[in-house]
PAVEXTI-265097 format. One record per residue (C-alpha): x negated, y negated, z negated; residue number from 0. Coordinates in steps of 0.05 Angstrom, whole numbers, plus 32768, in hexadecimal, padded with zeros to 4 digits. Each point is the difference from the previous one (the first is absolute). Layout:
<pts>
@u:X	v:Y	w:Z	semi:NUM
...
</pts>
This chain:
<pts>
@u:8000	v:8000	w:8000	semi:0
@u:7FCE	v:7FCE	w:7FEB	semi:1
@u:7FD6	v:800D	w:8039	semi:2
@u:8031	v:7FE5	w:8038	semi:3
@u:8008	v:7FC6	w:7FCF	semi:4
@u:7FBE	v:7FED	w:7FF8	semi:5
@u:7FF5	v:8001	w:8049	semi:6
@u:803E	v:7FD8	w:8006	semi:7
@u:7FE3	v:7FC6	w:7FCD	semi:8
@u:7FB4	v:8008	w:8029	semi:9
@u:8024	v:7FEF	w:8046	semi:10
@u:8031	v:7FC8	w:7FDD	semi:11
@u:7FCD	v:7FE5	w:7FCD	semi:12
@u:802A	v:7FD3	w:7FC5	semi:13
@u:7FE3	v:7FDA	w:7FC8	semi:14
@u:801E	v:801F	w:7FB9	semi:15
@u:800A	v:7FC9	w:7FB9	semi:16
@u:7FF0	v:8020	w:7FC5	semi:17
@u:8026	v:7FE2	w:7FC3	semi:18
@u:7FD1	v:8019	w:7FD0	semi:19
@u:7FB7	v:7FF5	w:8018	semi:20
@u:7FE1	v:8012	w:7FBD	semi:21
@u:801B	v:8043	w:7FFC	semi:22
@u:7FC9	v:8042	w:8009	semi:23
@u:8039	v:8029	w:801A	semi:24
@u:800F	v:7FBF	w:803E	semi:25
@u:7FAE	v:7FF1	w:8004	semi:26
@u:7FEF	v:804F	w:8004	semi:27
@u:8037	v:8006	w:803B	semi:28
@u:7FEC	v:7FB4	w:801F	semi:29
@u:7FB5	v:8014	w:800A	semi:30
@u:8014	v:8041	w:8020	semi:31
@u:803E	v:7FDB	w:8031	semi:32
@u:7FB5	v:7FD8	w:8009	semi:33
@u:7FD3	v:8030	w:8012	semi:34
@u:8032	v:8026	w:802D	semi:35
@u:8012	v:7FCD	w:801F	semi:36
@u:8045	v:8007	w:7FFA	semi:37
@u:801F	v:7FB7	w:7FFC	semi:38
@u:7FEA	v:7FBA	w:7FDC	semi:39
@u:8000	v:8001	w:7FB8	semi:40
@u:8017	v:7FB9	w:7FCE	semi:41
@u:7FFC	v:800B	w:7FB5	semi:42
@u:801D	v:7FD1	w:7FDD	semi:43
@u:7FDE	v:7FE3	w:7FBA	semi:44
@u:7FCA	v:7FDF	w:7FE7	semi:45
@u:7FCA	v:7FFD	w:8027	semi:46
@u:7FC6	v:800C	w:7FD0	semi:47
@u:802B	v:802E	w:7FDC	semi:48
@u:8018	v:8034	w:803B	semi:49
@u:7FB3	v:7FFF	w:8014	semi:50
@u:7FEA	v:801B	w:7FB5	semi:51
@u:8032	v:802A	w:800A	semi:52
@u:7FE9	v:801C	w:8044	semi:53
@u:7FB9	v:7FFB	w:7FE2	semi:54
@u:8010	v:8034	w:7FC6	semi:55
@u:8024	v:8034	w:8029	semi:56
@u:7FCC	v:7FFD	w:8030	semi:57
@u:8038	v:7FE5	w:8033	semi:58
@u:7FE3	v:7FE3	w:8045	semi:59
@u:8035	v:7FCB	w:8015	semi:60
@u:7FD0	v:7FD4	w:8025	semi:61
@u:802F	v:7FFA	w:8035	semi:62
@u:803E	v:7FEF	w:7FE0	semi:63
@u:801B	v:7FB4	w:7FEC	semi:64
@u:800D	v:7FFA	w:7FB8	semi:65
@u:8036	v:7FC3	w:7FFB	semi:66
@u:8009	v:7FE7	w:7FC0	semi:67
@u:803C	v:7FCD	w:7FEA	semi:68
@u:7FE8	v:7FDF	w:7FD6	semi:69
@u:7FCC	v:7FE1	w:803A	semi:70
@u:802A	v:8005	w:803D	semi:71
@u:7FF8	v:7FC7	w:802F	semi:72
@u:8048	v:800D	w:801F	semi:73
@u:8029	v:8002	w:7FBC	semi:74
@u:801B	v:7FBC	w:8005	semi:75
@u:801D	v:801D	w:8048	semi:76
@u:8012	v:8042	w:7FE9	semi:77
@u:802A	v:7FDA	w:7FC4	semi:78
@u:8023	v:7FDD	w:8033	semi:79
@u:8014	v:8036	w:802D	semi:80
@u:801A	v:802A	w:7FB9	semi:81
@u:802D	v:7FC0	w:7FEC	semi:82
@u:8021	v:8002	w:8047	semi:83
@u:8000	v:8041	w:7FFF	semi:84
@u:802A	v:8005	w:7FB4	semi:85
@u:802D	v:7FCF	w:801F	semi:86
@u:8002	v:7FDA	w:7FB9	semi:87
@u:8001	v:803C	w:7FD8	semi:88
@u:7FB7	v:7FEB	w:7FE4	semi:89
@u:7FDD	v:7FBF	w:7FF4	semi:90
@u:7FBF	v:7FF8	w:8018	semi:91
@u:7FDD	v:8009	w:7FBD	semi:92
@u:8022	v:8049	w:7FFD	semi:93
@u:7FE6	v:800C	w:8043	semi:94
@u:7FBC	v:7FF3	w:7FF7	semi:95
@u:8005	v:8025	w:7FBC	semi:96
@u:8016	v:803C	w:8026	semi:97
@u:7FCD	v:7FFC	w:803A	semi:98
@u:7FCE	v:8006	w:7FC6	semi:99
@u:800B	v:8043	w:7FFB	semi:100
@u:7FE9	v:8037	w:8033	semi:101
@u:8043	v:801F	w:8012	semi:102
@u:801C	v:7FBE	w:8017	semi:103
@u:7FC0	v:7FE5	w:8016	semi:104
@u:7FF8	v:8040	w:8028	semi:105
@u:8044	v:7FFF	w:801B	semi:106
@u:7FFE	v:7FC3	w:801A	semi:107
@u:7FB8	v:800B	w:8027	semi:108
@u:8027	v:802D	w:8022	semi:109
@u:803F	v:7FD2	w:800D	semi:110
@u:7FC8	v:7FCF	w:8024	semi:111
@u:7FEA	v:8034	w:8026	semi:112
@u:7FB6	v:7FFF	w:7FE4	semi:113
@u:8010	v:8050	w:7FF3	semi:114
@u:802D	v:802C	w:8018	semi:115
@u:8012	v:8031	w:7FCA	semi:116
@u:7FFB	v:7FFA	w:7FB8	semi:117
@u:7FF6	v:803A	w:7FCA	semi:118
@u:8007	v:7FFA	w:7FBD	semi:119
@u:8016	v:801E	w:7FBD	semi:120
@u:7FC2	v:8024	w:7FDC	semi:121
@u:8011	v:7FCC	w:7FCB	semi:122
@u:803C	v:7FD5	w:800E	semi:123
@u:804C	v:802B	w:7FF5	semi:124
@u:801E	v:8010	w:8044	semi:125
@u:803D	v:7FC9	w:7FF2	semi:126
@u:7FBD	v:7FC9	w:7FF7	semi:127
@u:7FEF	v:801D	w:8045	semi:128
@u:8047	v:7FFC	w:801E	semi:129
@u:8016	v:7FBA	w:7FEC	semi:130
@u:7FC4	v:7FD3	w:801C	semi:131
@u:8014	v:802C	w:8041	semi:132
@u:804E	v:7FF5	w:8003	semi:133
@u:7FEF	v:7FB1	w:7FEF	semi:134
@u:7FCB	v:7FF6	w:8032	semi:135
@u:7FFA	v:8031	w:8037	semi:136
@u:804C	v:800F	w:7FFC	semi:137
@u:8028	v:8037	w:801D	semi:138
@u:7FFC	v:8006	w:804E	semi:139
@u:8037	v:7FF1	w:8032	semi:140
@u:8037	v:8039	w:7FF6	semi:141
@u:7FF2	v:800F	w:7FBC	semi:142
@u:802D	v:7FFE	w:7FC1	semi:143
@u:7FDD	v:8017	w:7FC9	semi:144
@u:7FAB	v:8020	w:7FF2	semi:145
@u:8004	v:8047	w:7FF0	semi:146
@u:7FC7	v:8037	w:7FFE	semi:147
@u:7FE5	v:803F	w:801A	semi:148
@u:7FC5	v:8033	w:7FEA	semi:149
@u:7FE4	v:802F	w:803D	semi:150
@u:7FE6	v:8043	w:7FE6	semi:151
@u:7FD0	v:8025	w:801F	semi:152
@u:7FEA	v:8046	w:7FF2	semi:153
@u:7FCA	v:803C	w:8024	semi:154
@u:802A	v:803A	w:7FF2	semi:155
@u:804A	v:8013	w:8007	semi:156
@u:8038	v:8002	w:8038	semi:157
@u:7FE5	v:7FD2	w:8039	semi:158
@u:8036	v:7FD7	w:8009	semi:159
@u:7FF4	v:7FE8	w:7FB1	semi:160
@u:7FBE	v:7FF7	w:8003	semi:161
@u:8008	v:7FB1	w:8007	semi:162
@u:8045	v:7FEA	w:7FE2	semi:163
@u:8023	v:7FBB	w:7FF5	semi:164
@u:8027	v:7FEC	w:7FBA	semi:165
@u:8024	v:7FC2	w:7FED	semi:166
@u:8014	v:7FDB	w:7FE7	semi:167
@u:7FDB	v:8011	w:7FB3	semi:168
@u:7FE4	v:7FCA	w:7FEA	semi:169
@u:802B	v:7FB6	w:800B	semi:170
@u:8046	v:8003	w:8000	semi:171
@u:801B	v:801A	w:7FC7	semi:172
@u:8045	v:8011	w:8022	semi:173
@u:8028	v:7FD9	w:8036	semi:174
@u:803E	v:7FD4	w:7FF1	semi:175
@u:8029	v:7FE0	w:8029	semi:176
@u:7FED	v:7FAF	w:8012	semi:177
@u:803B	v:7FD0	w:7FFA	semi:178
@u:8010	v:7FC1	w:8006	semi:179
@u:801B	v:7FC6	w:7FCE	semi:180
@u:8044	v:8019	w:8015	semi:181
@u:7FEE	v:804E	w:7FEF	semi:182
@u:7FFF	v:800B	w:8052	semi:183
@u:7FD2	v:8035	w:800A	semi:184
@u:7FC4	v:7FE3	w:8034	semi:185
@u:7FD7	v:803D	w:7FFC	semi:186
@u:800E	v:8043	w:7FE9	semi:187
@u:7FE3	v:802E	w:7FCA	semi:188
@u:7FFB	v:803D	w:8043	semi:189
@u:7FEA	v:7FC6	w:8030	semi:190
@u:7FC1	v:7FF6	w:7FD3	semi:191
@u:7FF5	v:8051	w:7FF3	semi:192
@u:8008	v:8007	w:804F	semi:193
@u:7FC6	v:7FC5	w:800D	semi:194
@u:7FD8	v:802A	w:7FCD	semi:195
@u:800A	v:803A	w:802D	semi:196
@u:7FEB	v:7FD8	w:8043	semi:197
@u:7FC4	v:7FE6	w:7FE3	semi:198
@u:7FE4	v:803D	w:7FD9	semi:199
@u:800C	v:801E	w:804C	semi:200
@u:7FD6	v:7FCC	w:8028	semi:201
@u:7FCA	v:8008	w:7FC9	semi:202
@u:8004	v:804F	w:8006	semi:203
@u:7FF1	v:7FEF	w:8049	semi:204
@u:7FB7	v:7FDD	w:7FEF	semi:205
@u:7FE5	v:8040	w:7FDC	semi:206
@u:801F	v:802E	w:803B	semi:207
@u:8036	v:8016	w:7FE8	semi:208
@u:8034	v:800C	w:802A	semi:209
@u:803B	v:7FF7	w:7FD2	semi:210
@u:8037	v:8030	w:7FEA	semi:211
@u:802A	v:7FCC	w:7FC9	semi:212
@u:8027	v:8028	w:7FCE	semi:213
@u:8025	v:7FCE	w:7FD6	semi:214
@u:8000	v:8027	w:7FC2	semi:215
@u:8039	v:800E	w:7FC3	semi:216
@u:8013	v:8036	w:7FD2	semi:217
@u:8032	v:800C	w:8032	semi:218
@u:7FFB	v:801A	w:8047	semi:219
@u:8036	v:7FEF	w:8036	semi:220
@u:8032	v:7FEC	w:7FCC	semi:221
@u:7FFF	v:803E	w:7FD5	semi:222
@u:7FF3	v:7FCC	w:7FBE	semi:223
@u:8024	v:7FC6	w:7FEE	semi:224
@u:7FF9	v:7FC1	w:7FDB	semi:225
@u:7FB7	v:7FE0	w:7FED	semi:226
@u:7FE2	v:7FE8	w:803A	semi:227
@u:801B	v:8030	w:8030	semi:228
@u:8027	v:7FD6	w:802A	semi:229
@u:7FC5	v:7FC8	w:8001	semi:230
@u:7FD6	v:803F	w:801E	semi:231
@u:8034	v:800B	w:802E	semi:232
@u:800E	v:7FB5	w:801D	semi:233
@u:7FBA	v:7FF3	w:7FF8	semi:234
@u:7FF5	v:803C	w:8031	semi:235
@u:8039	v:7FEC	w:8033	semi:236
@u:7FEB	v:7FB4	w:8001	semi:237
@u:7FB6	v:8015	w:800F	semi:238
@u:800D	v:802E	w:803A	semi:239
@u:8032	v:7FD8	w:801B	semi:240
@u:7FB8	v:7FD0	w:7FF8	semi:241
@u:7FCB	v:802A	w:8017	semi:242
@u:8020	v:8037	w:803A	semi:243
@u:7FB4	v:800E	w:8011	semi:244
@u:7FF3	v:801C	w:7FBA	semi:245
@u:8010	v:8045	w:7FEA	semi:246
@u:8030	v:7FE7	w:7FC4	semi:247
@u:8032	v:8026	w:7FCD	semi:248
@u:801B	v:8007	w:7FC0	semi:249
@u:801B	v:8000	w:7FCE	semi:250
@u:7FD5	v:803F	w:7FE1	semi:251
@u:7FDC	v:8021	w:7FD4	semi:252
@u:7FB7	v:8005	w:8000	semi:253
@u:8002	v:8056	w:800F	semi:254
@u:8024	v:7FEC	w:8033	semi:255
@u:7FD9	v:7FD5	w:801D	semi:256
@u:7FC1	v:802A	w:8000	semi:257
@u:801E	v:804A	w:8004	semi:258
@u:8011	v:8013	w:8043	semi:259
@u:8023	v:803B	w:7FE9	semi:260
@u:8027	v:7FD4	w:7FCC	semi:261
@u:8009	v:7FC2	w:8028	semi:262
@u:8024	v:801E	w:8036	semi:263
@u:8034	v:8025	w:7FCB	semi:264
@u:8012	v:7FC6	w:7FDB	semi:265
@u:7FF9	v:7FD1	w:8040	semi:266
@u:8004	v:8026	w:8041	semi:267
@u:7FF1	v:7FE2	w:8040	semi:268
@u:7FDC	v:7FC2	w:7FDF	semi:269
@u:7FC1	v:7FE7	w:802B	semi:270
@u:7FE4	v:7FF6	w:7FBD	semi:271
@u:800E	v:8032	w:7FCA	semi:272
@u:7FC9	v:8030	w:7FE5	semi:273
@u:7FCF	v:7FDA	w:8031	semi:274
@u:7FFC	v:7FBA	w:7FD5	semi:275
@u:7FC8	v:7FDE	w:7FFF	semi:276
@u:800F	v:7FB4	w:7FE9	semi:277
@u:8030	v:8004	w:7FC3	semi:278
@u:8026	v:7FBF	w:7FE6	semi:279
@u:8016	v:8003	w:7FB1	semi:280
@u:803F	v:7FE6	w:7FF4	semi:281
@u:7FE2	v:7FD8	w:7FC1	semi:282
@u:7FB8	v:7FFB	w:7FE6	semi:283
@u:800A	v:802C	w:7FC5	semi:284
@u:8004	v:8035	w:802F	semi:285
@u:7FCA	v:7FEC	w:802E	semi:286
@u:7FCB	v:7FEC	w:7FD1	semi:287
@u:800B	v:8049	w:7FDC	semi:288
@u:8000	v:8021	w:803F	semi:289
@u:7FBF	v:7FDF	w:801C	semi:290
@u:7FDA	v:801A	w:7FC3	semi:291
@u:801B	v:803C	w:8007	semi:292
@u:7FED	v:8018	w:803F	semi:293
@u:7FB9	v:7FDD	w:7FEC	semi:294
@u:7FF0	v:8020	w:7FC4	semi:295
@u:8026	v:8046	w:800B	semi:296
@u:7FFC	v:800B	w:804A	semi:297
@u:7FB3	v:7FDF	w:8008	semi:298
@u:800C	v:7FC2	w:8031	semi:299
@u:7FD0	v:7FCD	w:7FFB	semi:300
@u:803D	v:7FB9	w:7FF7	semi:301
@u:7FED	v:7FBF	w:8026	semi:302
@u:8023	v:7FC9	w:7FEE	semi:303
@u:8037	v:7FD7	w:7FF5	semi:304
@u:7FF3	v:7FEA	w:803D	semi:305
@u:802B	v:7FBC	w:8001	semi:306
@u:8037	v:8001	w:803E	semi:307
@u:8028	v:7FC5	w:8016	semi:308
@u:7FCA	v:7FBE	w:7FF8	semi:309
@u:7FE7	v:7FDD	w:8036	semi:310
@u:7FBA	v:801D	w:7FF2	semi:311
@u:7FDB	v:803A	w:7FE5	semi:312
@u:7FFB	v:7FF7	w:7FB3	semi:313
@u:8000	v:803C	w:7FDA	semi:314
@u:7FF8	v:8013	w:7FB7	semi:315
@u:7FCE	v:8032	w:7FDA	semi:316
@u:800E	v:8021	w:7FC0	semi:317
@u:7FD8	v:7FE3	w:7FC7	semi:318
@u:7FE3	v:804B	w:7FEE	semi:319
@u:7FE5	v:7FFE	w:8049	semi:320
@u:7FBC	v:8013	w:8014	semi:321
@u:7FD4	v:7FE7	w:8035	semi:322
@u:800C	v:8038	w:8031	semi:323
@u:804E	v:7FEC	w:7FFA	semi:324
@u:7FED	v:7FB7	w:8011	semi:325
@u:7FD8	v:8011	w:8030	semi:326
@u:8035	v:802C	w:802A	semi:327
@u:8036	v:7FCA	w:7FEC	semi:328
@u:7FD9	v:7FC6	w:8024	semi:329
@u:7FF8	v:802D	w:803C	semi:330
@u:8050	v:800E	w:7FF8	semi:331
@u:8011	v:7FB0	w:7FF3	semi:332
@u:7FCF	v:7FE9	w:8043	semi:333
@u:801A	v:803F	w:8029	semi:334
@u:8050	v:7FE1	w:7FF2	semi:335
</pts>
């Protein structure tokens, strides 16, 4: 998998912001982007300070640009742009107070276009990586809402789950319906499930996955009721009626989705039962438990939450990562 994506990111070469530039884990991960020559690196922090830190782990980042905000000669600018951009919602004061630290700082380096994707997280909480995103970069035309996926990738097992797609388990805690001062509902609770299912899809795509989408329930083709069973079921109809090039169906339960034998019992004659290999959770209780368990029981290696729906590749790391994970994570966030 990560070989079609690093050759992706070596014939498309992108420059990557690291929130955190004094972090082992990001410098460790930086000076190898570096040496491969995989994309440009910016850390942001202290100069003097993410150069020690380099120094002591024995980190070559010679050929990255360390920006620090304190010393920025385009803050005065960048203020500017984030009061126009909070349309009144923050003075300038609170703007430059927020630019002073690396996740906004960082997010808006790559709302100005002097990098491409961001990556952040080893420190800051995945909500302190979110918000500077939604305020700055925004969602891009078409979208409603962020949501998540993780791709999991494994060496052994049935071929066609060697490389699957899960989402969304790690943003929205569940999906309500949007309405208006009058109660009108303007966007629906399945309208935002079924945009979670077209963009986990188009991000299946980028790791070569050709996706199978079983909207998932603890009900299969209306054998359950109540919970979120009929949000799994509009959800499904909404996003085929979306996406008639993409193997879609639901709602169902997870055997089957990946049991052929099972699959076609419970669902016969669906394109996609017992052959799944993108699954949308109906809530993220059930996605965030179901991610770890098919990483710590059934062996994949979990990349991700890879962020879907913003006008640019930011993505998040889990504060217990490790350099490896931030390395394959920046290779994700420039491939996207």
């Amino acid at each position: 998998m990560f070989d079609k994506l690093i050759a992706k990111v070596k014939a498309e070469p992108k420059t990557i912001v690291f929130t955190e530039g004094t972090d082992a884990r990001i410098l460790s991960a930086a000076a190898r982007l570096l040496e491969e020559e995989l994309m440009g690196v910016i850390l942001v922090g202290n100069v003097d300070e993410v150069k020690k830190a380099a120094a002591e782990g024995g980190f070559n980042i010679e050929k990255a640009q360390i920006l620090d905000p304190a010393t920025y000669e385009g803050m005065d600018e960048m203020v500017e742009t984030m009061v126009t951009l909070r349309k009144g919602k923050m003075t300038a004061e609170q703007c430059k107070e927020a630019l002073s630290k690396g996740n906004y700082f960082g997010t808006m380096l790559v709302k100005a276009g002097k990098a491409d994707c961001l990556l952040g997280g080893a420190t800051y909480s995945t909500a302190d990586t979110i918000r500077p995103a939604l305020q700055l970069v925004k969602t891009k035309p078409g979208a409603h809402l962020v949501s998540s996926c993780f791709i999991l990738n494994r060496e052994t097992g049935d071929e066609n789950l060697r490389t699957i797609c899960m989402g969304d388990c790690a943003v929205n805690i569940d999906y309500q319906d949007t309405v208006d001062k009058e109660g009108n509902v303007t966007y629906s609770a399945a309208q935002k499930l079924a945009e979670v299912v077209t963009e986990s899809a188009k991000c299946a795509k980028t790791f070569g996955i050709d996706p199978k989408v079983a909207v998932l329930s603890f009900s299969t083709k209306g054998s359950g009721k109540g919970g979120t069973v009929a949000l799994s079921q509009e959800a499904t109809k909404i996003a085929k009626e979306q996406n008639p090039d993409i193997a879609i169906d639901g709602e169902m339960q997870f055997d089957a989705a990946v049991s052929p034998t099972v699959g076609q019992l419970k669902f016969p004659g669906s394109p996609v039962a017992g052959y799944a290999n993108t699954f949308i959770f109906p809530c993220i209780e059930a996605g965030n438990i179901g991610y770890k368990i098919a990483q710590r029981l059934g062996g994949y290696a979990a990349y991700g939450p890879i962020l879907l729906g913003l006008n640019a590749p930011i993505n998040d790391l889990s504060r217990g990562c490790d350099a490896e994970e931030v390395y394959k994570m920046s290779i994700i966030t420039a491939a996207l």
